[in-house]
C-alpha positions as CSV (number, residue, x, y, z in Angstrom):
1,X,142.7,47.0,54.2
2,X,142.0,47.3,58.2
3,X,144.9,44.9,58.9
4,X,147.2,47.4,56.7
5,X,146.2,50.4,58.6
6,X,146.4,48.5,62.2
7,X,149.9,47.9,60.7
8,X,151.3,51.1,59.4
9,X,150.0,53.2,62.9
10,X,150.5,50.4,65.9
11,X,154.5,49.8,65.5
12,X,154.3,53.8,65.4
13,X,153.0,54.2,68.5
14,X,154.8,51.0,69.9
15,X,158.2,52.8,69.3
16,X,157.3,55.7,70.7
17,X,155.4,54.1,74.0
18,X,158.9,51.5,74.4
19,X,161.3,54.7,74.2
20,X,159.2,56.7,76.7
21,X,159.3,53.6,78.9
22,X,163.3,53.1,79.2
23,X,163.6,57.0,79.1
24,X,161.6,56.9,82.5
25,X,163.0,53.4,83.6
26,X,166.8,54.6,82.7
27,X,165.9,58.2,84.7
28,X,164.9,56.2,87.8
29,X,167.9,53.8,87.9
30,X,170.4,56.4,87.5
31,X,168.1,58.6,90.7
């Protein structure tokens, strides 16, 4: 049950974390 939950909302948040990463790595290069 915990290990399900842990599942379904951490990749989520993942995502999100990795694309606001190379948004603000790809802005930086291309300053």
């Amino acid at each position: 049950m915990k290990q399900h939950n842990f599942c379904g909302s951490k990749p989520y948040g993942l995502l999100h974390q990795i694309k606001l990463l190379i948004l603000l790595n790809d802005s930086l290069i291309w300053k």
